[in-house]
C-alpha positions in Angstrom: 0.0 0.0 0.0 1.1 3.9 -0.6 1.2 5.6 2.9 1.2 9.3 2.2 1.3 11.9 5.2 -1.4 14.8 5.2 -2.9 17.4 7.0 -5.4 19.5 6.3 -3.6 22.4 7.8 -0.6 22.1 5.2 -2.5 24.6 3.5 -2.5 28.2 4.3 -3.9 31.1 3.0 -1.2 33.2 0.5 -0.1 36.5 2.3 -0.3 39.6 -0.3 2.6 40.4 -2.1 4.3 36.8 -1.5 5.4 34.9 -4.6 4.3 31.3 -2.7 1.1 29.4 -2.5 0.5 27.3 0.4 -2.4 26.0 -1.6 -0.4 23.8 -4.1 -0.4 21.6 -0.9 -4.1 21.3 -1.0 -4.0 20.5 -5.2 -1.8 17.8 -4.6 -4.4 15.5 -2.6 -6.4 16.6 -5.1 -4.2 15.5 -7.6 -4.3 11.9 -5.9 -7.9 11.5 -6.6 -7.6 12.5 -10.4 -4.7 9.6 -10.8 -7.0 7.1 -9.1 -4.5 6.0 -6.6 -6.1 5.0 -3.1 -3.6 5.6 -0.1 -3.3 5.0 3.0 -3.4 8.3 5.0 -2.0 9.5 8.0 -2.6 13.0 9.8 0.6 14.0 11.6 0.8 15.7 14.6 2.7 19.1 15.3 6.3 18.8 16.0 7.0 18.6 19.6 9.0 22.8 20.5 11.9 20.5 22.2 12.7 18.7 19.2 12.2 21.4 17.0 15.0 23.7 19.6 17.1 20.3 19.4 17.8 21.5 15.6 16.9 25.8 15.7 18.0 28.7 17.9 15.1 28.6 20.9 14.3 32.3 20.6 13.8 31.7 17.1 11.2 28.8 17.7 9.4 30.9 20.1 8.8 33.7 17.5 7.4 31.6 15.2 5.6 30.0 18.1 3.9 33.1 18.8 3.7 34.4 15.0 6.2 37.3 15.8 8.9 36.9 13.5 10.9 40.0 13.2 10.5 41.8 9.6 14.2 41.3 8.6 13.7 37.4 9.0 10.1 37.5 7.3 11.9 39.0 4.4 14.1 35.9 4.4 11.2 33.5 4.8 9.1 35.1 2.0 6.1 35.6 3.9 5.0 36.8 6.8 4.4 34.0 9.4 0.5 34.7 10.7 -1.0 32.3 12.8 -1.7 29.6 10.5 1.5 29.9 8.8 2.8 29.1 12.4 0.6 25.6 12.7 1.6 24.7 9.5 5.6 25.3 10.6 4.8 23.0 13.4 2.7 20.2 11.2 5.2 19.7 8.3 8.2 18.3 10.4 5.8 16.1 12.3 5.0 14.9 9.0 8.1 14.2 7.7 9.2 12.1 10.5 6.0 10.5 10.9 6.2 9.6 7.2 10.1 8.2 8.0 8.6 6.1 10.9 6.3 5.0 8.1 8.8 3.8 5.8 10.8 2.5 8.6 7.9 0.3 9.1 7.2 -0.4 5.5 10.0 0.3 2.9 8.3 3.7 1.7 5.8 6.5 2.5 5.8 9.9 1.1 4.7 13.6 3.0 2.3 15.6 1.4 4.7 18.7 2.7 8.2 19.2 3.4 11.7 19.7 1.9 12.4 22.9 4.0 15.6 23.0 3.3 16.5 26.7 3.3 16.0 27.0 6.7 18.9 28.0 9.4 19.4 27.9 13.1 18.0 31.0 14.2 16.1 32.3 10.7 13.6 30.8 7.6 14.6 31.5 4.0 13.7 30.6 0.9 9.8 29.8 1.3 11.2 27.3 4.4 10.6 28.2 8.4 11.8 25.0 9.9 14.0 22.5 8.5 11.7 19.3 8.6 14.7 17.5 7.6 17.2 18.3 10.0 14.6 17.7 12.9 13.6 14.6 11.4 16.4 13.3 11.0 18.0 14.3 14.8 14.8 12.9 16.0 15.3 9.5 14.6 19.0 9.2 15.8 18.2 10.7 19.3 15.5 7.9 19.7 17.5 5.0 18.2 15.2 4.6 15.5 18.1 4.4 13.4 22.1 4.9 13.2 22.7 6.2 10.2 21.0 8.7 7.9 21.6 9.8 4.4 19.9 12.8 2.7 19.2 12.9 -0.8 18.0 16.7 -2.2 17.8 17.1 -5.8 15.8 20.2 -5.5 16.9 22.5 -8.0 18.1 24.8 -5.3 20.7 23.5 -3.3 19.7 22.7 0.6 22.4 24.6 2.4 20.5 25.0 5.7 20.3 21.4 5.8 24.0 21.2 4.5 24.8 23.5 7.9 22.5 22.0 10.3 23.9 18.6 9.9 27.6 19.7 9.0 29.8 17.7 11.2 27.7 15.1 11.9 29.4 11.2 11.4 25.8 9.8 11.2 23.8 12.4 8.8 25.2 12.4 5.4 23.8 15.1 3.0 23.8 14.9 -0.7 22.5 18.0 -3.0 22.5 17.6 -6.8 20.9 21.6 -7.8 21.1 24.2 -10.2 24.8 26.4 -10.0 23.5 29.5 -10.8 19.9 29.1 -8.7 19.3 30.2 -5.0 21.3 30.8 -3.0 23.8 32.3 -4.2 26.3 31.4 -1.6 26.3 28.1 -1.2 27.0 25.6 2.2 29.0 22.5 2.0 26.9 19.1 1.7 28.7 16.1 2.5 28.5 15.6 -1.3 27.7 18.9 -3.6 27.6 18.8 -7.5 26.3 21.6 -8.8 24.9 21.7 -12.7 24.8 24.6 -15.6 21.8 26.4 -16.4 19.5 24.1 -18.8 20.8 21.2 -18.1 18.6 18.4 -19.8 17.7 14.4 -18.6 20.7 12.8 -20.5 23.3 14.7 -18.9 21.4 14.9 -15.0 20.6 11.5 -15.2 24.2 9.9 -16.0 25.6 12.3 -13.2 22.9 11.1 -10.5 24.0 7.6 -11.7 28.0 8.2 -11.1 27.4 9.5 -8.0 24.5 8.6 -6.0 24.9 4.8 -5.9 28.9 5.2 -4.5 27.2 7.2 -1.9 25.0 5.6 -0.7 27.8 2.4 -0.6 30.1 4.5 1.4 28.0 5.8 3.7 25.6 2.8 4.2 22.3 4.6 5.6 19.6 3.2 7.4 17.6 5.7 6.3 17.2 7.5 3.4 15.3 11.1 3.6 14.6 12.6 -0.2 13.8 15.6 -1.2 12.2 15.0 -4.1 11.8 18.8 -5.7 10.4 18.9 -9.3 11.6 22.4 -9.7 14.3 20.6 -12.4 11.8 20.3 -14.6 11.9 23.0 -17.9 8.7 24.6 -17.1 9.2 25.6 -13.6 9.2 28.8 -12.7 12.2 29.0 -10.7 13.9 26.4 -12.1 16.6 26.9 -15.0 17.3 23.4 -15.7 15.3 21.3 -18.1 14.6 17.8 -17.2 11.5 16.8 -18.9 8.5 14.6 -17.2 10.1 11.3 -18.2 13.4 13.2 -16.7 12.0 13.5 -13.5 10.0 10.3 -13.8 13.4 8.6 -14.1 15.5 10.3 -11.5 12.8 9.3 -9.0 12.8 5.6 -10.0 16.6 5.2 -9.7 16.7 6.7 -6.5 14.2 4.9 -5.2 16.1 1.2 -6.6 19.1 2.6 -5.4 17.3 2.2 -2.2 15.1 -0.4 -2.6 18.0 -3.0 -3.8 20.0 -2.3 -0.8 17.0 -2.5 1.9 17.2 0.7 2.4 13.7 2.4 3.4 12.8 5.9 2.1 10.5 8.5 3.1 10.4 11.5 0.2 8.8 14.8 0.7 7.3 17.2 -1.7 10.2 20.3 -2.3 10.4 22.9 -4.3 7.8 22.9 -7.5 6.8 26.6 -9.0 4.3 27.9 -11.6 1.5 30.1 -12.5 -0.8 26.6 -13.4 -0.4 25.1 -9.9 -2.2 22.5 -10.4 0.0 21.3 -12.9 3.1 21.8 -10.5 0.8 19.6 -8.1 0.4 16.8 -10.9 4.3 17.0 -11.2 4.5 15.9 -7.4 2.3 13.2 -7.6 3.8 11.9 -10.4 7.0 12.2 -8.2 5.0 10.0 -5.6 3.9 7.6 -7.9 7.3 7.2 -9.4 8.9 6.2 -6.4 5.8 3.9 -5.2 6.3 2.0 -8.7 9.6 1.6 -8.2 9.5 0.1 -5.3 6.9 -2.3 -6.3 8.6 -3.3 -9.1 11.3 -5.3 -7.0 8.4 -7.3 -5.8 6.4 -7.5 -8.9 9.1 -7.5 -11.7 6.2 -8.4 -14.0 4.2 -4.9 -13.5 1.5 -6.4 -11.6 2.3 -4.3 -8.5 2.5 -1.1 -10.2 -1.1 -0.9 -12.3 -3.7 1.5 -11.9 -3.3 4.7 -10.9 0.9 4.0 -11.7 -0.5 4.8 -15.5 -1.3 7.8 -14.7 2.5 8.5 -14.5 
């Protein structure tokens, strides 16, 4: 079964003058429905303040907790953080995890949110308040859940408040394929950083994630894989400036996922960046994202195709 993570409360309403829409979050559930898949869903919980302070400044956490974030960090952010802007800072990290325990428990599950990976000690940027993964994944490793944790961005934009969060850290490995002339401009120092020319297309991105990835994963030897699976590659996004196409992305996703899947790894994936004026289109290429990744690992069950019918067409 697909286990996807949701909340109701992922979506929030746009502040004026902001160039992000919380409700692509809500189109993407909806975007289930239209591909005819049938998950299993699970409502998170907020993230519980001591695990988020585990990962950001305190003072920080308690701004957001009381939707006070100074102006010069709200410019960071992108948008001011109102009250249920604030809920939805606290959901998405409880999602991600609960979506890792998830896969933990059965090879994959997916949240519906997620991929803050802009996000810094004691400030948001870049469209991201808290970084889901960096909580997530000190959670998992303060609770034993798991020794080892390796995480895979290919978001066009490379995660350096991830990359800083977890620098240091023998049991958190970060890996960030992204755009080298996207945001941000100055960029932080993954575990392993490539970073690709403006308009690069699926030929080329796809034999680099293939002479990397899998001699990454063998050194390192996760328990745990965490993938931020941004579609903001693709040649239509807005923000994206390289050009994989929708078999591009389709692909990346399923060798990431085998990659995985033929070592035992699990893998819980969240949503990432994704921008355009048709949202709902940008919503489509996330669940396509999910789906990818669910067929994938199916396949190593089903070889045959039988585990990957149905809504896997819509793909």
């Amino acid at each position: 079964m697909l286990h996807v993570v949701h909340h109701p409360h992922y979506v929030a309403p746009a502040a004026s003058g902001s160039g992000f829409a919380f409700d692509k979050y809500g189109l993407v559930m909806q975007a289930i429905e239209e591909s005819g898949a049938d998950p299993v869903l699970h409502r998170p919980e907020p993230m519980p303040h001591a695990w988020i302070e585990a990962v950001h400044d305190p003072d920080y956490v308690a701004e957001v907790a009381a939707s006070r974030v100074p102006p010069h960090k709200t410019r960071r952010i992108g948008f001011p953080v109102t009250e249920r802007v604030t809920r939805r800072a606290f959901l998405a990290p409880g999602g991600t995890w609960l979506a890792a325990k998830l896969a933990l428990a059965h090879g994959y599950a997916a949240n519906s949110a997620g991929g803050s990976h802009h996000a810094m000690a004691d400030t948001g940027a870049g469209y991201c308040v808290f970084n889901d993964l960096a909580v997530t994944a000190n959670r998992l490793i303060a609770e034993r859940d798991v020794g080892r944790i390796m995480i895979v961005d290919l978001d066009v934009h490379q995660g350096d408040g991830t990359a800083v969060l977890m620098a240091g850290r023998p049991d958190i490995f970060t890996f960030s394929i992204h755009g080298e002339r996207n945001f941000p401009a100055r960029k932080a120092r993954s575990s392993f950083d490539l970073a690709l020319p403006d308009m690069t297309g699926d030929a080329d991105y796809l034999a680099v994630l293939a002479g990397h990835l899998p001699a990454a994963i063998d050194g390192f030897r996760p328990d745990l894989i965490l993938y931020q699976a941004g579609v903001d590659p693709h040649r239509d996004d807005r923000l994206g400036r390289l050009a994989l196409s929708d078999d591009g992305l389709r692909r990346r996703d399923r060798f990431v996922m085998r990659q995985a899947r033929e070592r035992d790894i699990p893998l819980a994936s969240v949503l990432g960046g994704g921008y355009g004026d048709d949202r709902l289109e940008v919503a489509r290429r996330h669940v396509r994202s999910i789906l990818a990744l669910y067929g994938a690992f199916r396949e190593i069950d089903a070889p045959d195709g039988a585990g990957a019918a149905g809504a896997l067409d819509w793909i």
